[in-house]
DSSP file (Angstrom, degrees, kcal/mol; ACC not computed):
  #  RESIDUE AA STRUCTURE BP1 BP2  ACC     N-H-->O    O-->H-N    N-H-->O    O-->H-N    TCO  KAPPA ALPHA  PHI   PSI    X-CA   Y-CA   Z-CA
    1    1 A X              0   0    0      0, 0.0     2,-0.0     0, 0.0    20,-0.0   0.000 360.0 360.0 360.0 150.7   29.4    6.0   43.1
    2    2 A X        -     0   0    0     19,-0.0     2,-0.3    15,-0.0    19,-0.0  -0.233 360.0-150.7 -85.3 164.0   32.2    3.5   42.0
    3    3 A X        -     0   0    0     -2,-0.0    37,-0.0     6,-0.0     0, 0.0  -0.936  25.7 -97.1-159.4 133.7   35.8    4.3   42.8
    4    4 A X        -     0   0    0     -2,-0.3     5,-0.1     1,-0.2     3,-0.1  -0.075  48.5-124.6 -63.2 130.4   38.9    3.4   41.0
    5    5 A X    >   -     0   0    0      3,-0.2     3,-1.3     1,-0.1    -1,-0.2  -0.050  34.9 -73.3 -54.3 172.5   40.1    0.5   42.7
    6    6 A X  T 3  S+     0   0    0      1,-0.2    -1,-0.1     5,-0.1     0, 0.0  -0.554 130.8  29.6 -56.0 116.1   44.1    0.1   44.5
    7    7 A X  T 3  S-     0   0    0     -2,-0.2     3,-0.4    -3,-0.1    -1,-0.2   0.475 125.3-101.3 104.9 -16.2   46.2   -0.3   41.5
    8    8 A X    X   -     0   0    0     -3,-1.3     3,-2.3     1,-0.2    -3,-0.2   0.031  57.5 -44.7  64.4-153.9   43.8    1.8   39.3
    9    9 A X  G >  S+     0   0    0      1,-0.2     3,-0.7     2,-0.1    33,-0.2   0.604 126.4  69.0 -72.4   9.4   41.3    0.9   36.8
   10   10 A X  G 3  S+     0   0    0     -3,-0.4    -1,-0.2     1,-0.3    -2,-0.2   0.566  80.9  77.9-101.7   4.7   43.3   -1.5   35.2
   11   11 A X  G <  S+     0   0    0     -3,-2.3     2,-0.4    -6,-0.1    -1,-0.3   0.627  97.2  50.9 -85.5  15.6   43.0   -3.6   38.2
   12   12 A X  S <  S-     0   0    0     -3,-0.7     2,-0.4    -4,-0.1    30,-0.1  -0.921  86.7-127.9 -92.7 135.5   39.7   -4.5   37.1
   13   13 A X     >  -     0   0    0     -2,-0.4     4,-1.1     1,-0.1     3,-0.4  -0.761  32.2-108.5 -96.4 153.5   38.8   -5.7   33.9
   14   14 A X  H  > S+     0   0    0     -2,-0.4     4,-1.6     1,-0.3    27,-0.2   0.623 114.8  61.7 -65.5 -23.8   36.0   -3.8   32.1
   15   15 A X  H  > S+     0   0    0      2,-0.2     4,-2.5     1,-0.2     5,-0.5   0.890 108.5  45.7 -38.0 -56.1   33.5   -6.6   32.5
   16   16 A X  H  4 S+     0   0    0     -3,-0.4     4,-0.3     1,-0.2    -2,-0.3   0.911 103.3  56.5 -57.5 -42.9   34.0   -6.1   35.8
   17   17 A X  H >X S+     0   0    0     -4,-1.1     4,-1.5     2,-0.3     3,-0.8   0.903 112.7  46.2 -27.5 -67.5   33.7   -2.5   35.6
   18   18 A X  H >X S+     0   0    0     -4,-1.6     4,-2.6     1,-0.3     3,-1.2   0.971 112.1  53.5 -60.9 -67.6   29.9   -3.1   33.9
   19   19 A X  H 3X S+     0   0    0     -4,-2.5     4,-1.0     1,-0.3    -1,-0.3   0.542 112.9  37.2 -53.9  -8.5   29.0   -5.6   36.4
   20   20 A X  H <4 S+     0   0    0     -3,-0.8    -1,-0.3    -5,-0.5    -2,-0.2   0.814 110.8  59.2-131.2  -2.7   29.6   -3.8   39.3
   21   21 A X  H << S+     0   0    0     -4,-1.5    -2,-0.2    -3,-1.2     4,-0.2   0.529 112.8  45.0 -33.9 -37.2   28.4   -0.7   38.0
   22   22 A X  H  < S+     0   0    0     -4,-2.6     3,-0.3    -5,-0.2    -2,-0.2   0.888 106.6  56.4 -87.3 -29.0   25.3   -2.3   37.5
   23   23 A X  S  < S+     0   0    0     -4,-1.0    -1,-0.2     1,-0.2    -2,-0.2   0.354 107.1  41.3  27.6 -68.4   25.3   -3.6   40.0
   24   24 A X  S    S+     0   0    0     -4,-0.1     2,-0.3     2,-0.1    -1,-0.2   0.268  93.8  93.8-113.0 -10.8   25.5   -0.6   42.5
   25   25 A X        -     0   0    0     -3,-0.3     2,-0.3    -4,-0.2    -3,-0.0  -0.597  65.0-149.0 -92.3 171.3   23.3    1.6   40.6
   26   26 A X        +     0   0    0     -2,-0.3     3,-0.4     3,-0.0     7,-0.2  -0.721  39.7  35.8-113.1 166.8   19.6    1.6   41.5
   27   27 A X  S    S-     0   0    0     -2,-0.3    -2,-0.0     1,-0.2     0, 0.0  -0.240  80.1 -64.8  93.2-179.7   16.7    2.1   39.8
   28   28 A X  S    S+     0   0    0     -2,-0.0     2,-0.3     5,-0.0    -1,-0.2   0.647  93.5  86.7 -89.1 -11.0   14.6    1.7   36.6
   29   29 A X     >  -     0   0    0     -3,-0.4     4,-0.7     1,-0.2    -3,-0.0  -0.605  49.5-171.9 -98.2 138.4   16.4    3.7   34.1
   30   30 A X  H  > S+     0   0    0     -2,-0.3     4,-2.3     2,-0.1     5,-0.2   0.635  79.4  80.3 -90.2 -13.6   19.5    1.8   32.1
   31   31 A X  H >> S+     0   0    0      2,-0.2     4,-1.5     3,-0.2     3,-0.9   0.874 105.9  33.7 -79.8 -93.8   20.7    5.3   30.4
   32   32 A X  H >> S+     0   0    0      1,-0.3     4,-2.7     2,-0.2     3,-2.3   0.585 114.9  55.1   0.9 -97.1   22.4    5.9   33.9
   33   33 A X  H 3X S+     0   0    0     -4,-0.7     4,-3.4     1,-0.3    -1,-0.3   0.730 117.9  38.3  15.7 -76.6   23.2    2.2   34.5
   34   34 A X  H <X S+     0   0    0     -4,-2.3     4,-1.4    -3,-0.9    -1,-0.3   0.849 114.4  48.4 -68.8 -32.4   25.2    2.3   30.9
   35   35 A X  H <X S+     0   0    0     -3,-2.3     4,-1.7    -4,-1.5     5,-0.3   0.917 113.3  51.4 -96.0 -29.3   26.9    6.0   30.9
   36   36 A X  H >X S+     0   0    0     -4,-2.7     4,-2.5     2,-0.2     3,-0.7   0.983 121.4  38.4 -64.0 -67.0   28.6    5.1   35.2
   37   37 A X  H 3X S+     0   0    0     -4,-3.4     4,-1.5     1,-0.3    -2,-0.2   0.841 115.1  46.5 -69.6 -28.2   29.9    1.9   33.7
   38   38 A X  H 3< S+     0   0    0     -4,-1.4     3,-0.4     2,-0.3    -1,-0.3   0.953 118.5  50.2 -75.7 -57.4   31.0    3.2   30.0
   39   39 A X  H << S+     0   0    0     -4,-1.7    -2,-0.2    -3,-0.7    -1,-0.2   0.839 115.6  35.6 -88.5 -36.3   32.7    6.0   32.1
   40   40 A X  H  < S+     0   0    0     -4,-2.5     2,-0.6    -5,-0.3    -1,-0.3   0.756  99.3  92.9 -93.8 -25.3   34.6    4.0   34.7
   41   41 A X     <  -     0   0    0     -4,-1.5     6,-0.1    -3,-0.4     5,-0.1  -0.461  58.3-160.2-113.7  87.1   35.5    0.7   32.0
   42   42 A X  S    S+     0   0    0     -2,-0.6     2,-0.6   -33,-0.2    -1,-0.1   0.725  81.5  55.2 -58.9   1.6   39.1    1.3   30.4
   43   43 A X        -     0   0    0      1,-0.2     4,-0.3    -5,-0.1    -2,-0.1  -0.994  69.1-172.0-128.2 141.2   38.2   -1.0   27.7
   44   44 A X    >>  +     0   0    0     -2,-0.6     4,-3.3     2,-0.1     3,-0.7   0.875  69.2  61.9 -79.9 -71.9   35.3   -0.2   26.0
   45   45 A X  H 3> S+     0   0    0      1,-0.2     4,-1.4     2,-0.2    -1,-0.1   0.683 103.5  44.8 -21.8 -40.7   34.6   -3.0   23.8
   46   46 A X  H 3> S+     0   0    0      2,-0.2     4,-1.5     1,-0.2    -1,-0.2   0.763 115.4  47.8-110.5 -30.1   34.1   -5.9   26.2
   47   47 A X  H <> S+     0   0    0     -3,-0.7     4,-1.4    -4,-0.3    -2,-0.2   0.648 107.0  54.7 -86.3  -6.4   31.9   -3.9   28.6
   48   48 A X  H  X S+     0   0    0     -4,-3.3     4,-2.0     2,-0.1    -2,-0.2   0.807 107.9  48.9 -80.3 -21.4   30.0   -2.8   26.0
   49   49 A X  H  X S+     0   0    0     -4,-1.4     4,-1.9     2,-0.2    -2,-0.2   0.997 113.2  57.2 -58.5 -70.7   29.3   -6.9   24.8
   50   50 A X  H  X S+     0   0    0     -4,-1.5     4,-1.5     2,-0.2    -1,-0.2   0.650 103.1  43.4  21.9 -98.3   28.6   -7.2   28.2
   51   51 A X  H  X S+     0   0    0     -4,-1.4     4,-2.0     1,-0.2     5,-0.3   0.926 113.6  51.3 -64.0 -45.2   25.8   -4.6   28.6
   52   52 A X  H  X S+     0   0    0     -4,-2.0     4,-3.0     1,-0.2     3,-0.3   0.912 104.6  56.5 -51.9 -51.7   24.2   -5.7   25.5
   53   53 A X  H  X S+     0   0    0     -4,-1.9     4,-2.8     1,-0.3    -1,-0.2   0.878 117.8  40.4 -20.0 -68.4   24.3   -9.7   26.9
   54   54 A X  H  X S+     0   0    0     -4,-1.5     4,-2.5     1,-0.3    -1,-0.3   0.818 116.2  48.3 -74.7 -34.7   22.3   -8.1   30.1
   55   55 A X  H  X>S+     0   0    0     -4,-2.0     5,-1.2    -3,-0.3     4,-0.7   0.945 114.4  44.6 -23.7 -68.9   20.0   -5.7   28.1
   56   56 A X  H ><5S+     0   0    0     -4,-3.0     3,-2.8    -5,-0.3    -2,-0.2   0.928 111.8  51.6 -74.6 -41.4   19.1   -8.2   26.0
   57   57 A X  H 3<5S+     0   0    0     -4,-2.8    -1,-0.2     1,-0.3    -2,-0.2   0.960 111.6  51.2 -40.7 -57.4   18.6  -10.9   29.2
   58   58 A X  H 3<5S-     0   0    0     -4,-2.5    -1,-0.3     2,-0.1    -2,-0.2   0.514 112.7-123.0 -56.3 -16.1   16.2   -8.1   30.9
   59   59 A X  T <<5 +     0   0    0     -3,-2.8     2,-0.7    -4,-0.7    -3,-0.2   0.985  59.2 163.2  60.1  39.0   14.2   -7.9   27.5
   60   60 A X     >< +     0   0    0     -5,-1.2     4,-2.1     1,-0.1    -1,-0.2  -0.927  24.2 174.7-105.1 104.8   15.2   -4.3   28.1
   61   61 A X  H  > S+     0   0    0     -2,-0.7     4,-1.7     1,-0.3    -1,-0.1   0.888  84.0  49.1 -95.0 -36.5   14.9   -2.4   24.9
   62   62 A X  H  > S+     0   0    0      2,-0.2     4,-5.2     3,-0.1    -1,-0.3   0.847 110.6  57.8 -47.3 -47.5   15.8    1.1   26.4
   63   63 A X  H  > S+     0   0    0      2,-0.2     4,-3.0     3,-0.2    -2,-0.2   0.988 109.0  43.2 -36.4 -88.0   18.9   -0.9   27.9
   64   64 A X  H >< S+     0   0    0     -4,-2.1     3,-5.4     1,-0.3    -2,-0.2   0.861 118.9  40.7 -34.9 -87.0   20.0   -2.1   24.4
   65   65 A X  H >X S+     0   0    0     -4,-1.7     3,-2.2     1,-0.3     4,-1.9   0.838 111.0  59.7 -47.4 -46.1   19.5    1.4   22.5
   66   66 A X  H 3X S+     0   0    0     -4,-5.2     4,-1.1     1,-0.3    -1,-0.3   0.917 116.3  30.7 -46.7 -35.4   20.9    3.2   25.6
   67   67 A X  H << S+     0   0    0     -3,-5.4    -1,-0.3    -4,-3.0    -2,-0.2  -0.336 117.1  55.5-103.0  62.9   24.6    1.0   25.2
   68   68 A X  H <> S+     0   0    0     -3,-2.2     4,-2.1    -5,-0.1     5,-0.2   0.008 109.3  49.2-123.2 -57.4   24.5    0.7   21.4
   69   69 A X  H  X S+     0   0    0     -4,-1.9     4,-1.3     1,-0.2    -2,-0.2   0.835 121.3  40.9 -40.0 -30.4   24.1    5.1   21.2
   70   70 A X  H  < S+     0   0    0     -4,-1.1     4,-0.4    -5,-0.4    -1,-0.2   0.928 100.6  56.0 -94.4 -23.5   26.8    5.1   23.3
   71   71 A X  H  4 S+     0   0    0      2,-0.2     4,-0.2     1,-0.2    -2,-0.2   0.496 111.1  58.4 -23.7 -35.5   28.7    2.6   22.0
   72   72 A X  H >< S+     0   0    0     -4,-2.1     3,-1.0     2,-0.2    -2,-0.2   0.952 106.4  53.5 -71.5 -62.3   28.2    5.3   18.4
   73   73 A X  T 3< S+     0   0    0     -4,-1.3    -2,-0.2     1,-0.4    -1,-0.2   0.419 112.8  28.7 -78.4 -14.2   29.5    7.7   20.1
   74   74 A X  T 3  S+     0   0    0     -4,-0.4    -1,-0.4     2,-0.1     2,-0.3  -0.008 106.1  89.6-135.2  21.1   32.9    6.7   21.6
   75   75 A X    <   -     0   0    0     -3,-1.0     2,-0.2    -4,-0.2    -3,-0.0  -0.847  68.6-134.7-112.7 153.1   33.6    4.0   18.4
   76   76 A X     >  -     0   0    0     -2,-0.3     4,-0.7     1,-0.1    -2,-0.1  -0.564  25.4-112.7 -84.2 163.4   35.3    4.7   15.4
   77   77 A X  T  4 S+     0   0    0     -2,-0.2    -1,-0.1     2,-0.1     9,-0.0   0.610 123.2  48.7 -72.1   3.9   33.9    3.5   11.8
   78   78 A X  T  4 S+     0   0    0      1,-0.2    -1,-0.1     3,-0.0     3,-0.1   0.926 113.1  47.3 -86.6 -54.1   37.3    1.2   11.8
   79   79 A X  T  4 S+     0   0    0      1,-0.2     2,-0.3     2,-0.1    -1,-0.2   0.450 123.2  27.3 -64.5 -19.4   36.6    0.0   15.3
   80   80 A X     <  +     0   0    0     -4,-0.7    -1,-0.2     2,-0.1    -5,-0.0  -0.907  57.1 162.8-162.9 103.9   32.9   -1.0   14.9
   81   81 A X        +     0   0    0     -2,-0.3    -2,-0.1    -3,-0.1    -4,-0.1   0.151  42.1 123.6-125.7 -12.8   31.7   -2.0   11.3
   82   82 A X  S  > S-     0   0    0      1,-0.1     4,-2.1     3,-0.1     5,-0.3  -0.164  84.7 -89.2 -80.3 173.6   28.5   -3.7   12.5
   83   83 A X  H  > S+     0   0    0      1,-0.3     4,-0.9     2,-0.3    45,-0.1   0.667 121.9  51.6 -58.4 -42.0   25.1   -3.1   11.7
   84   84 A X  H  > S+     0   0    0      2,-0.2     4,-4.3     1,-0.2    -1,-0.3   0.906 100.0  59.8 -67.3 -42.4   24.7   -0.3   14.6
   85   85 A X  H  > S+     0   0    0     -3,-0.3     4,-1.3     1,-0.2    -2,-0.3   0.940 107.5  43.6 -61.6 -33.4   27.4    1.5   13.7
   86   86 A X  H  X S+     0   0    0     -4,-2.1     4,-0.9     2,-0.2    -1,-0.2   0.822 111.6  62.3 -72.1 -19.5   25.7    2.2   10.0
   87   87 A X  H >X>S+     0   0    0     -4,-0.9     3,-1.4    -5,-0.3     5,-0.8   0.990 112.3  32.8 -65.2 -67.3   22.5    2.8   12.0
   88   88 A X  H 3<5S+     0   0    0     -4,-4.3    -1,-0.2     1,-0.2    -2,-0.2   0.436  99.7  69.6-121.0  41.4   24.0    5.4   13.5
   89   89 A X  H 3<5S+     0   0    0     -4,-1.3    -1,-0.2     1,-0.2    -2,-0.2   0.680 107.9  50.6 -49.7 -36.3   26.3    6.8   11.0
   90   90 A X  H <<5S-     0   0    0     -3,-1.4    -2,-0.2    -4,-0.9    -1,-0.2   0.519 117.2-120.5 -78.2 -21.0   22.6    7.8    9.5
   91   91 A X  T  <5 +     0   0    0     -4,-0.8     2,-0.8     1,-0.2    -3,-0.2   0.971  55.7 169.3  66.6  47.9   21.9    9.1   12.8
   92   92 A X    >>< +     0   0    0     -5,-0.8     4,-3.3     1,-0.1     3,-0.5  -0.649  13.6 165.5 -86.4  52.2   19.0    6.4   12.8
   93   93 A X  H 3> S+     0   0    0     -2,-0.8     4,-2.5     1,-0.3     5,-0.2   1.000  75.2  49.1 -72.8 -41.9   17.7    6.2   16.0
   94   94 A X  H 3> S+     0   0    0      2,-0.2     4,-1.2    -3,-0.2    -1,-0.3   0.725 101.3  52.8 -84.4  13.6   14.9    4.6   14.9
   95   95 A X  H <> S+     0   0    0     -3,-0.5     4,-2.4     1,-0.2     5,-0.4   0.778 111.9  56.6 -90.8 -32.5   16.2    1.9   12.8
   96   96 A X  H  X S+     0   0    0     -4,-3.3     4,-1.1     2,-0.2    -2,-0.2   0.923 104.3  53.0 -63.5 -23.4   18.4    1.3   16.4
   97   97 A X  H  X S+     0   0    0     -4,-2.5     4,-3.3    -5,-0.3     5,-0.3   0.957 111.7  45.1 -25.3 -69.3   15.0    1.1   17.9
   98   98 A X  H >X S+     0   0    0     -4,-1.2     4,-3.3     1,-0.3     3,-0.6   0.985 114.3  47.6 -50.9 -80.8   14.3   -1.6   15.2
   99   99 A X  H 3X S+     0   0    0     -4,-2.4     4,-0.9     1,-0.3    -1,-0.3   0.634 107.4  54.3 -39.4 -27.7   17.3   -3.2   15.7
  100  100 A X  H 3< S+     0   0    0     -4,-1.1    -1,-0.3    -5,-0.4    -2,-0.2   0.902 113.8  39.1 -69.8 -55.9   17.0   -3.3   19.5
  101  101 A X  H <X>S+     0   0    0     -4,-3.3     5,-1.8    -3,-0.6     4,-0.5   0.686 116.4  54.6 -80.1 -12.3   13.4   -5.1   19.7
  102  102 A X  H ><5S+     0   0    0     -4,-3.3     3,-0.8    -5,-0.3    -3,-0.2   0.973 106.0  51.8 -79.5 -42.0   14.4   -7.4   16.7
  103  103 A X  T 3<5S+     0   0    0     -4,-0.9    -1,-0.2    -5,-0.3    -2,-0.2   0.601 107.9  45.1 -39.4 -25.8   17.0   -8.3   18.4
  104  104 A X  T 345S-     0   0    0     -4,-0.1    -1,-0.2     2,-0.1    -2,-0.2   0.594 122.4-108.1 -94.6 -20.3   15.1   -9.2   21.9
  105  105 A X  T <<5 +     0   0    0     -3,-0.8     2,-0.8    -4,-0.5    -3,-0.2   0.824  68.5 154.5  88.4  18.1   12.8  -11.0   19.3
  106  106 A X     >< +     0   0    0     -5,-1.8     4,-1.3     1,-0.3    -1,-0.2  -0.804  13.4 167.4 -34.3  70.7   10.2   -8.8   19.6
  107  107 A X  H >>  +     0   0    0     -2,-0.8     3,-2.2     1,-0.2     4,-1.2   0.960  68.2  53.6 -53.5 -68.6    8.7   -9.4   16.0
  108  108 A X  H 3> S+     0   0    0      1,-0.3     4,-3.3     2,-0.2    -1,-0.2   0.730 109.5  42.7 -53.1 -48.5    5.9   -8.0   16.2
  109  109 A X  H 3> S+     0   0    0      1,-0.2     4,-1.2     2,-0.1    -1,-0.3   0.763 115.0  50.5 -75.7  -8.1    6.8   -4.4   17.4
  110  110 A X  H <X S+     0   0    0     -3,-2.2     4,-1.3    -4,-1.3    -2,-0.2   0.832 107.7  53.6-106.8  -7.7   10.0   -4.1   15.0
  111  111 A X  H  X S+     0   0    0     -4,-1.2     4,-2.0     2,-0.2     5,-0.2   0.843 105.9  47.3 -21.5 -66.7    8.2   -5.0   12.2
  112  112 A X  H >X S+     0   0    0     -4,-3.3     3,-1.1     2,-0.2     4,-0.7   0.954 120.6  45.0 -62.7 -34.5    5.5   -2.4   12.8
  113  113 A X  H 3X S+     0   0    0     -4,-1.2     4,-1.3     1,-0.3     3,-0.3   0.872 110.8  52.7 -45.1 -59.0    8.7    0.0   13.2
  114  114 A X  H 3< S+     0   0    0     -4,-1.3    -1,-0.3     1,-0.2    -2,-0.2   0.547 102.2  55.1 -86.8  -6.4   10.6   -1.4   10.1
  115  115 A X  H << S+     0   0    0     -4,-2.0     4,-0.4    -3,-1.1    -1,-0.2   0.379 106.5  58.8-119.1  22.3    7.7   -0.9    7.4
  116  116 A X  H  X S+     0   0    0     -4,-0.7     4,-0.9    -3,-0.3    -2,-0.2   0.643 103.6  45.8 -91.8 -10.8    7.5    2.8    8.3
  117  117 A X  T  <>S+     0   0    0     -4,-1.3     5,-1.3     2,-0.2     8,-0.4   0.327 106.9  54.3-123.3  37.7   10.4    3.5    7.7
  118  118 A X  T >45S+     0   0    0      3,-0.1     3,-3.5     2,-0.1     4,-0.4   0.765 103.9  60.2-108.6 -64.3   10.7    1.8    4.3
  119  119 A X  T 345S+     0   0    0      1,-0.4    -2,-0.2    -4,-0.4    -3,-0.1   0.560 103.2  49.0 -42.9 -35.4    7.8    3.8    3.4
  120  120 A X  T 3<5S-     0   0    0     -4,-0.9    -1,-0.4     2,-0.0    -2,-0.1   0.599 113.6-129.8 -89.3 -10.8   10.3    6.7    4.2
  121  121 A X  T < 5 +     0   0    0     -3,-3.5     2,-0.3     1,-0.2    -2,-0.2   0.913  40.5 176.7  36.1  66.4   12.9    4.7    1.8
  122  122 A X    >>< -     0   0    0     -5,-1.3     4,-1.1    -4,-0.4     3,-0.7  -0.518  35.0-137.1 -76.1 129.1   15.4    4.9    4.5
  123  123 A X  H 3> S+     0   0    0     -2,-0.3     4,-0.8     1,-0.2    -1,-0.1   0.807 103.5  68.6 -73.9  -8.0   18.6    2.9    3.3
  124  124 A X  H 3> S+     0   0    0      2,-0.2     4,-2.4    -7,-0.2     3,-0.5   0.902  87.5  62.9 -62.8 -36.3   18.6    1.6    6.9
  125  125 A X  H <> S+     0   0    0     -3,-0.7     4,-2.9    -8,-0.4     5,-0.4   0.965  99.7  52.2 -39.9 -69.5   15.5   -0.4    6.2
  126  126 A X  H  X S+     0   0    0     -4,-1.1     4,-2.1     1,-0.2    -1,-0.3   0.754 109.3  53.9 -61.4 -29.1   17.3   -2.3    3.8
  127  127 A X  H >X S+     0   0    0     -4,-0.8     3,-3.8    -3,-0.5     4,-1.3   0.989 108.6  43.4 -25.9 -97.0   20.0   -3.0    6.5
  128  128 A X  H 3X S+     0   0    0     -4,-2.4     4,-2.3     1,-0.3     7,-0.2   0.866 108.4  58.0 -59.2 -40.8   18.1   -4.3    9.1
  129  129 A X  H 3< S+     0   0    0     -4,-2.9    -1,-0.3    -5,-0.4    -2,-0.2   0.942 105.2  53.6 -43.3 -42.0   16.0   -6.5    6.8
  130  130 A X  H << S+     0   0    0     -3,-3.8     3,-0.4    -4,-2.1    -2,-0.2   0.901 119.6  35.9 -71.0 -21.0   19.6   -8.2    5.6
  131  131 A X  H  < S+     0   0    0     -4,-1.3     2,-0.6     1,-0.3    -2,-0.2   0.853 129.5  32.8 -83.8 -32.4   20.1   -8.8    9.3
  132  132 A X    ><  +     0   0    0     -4,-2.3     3,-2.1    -5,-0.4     4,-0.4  -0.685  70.0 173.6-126.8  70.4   16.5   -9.6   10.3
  133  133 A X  G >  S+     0   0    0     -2,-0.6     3,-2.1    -3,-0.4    -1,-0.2   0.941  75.7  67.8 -56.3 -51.2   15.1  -11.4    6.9
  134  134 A X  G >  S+     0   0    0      1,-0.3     3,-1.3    -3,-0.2    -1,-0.3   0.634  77.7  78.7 -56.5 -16.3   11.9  -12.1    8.7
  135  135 A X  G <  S+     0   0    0     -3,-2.1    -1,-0.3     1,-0.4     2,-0.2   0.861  91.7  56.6 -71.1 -22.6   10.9   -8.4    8.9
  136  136 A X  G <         0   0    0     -3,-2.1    -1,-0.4    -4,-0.4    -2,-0.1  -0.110 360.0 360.0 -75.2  41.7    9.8   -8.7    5.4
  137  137 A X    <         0   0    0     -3,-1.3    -1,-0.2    -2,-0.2    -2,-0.1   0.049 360.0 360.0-126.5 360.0    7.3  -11.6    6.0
């Protein structure tokens, strides 16, 4: 377990915070990973850019959804205006799903993702389409 440095958490910068929380953790699961660093990282923002960066590096699709849900949870709608945050104003987990593998570039699976749930004529759909025109192809 991480421990506040000499000088307290601000003697670290919140990057740092994520990196070395990731770092130090073990294992396969990112939910962990994301909620030790989120928890110890006095700025939120910049260790949440961060985790996505390394998520996204790892092709880690659990990764992604894990820091974007939390990332929901601790943002305001002033603070965070992007595409996740209307995902999961709607409480959308699977259009963050969608948004998680389109984002890795993972056509094929957020596609199949993204035309069930215009079939469900979810106003997210139309969302993730404006960000990710190819999912209508």
């Amino acid at each position: 377990m991480l421990e506040t440095p000499p000088g307290g958490a601000d003697a670290l910068g919140p990057v740092q915070w994520a990196q070395t929380a990731v770092l130090l953790s073990t294992g396969e699961d990112s939910l962990p990973r994301v909620e030790r660093a989120l928890a110890l990282a006095p700025q939120l923002p910049e260790a949440h850019a961060w985790f996505a960066h390394v998520a996204q590096l790892r092709g880690d699709v659990e990764g992604v959804l894990a820091h974007s849900t939390r990332a929901l949870e601790r943002f305001t709608a002033a603070n965070c205006a992007d595409l996740t945050h209307q995902i999961g104003v709607r409480n959308d987990l699977e259009g963050l799903r969608i948004w998680a593998l389109a984002s890795l570039g993972r056509r094929d699976e957020a596609r199949e993702l993204w035309e069930v749930l215009i079939t469900r004529g979810s106003g997210t759909a139309g969302a993730l389409r404006a960000e990710f025109p190819w999912l209508g192809d």
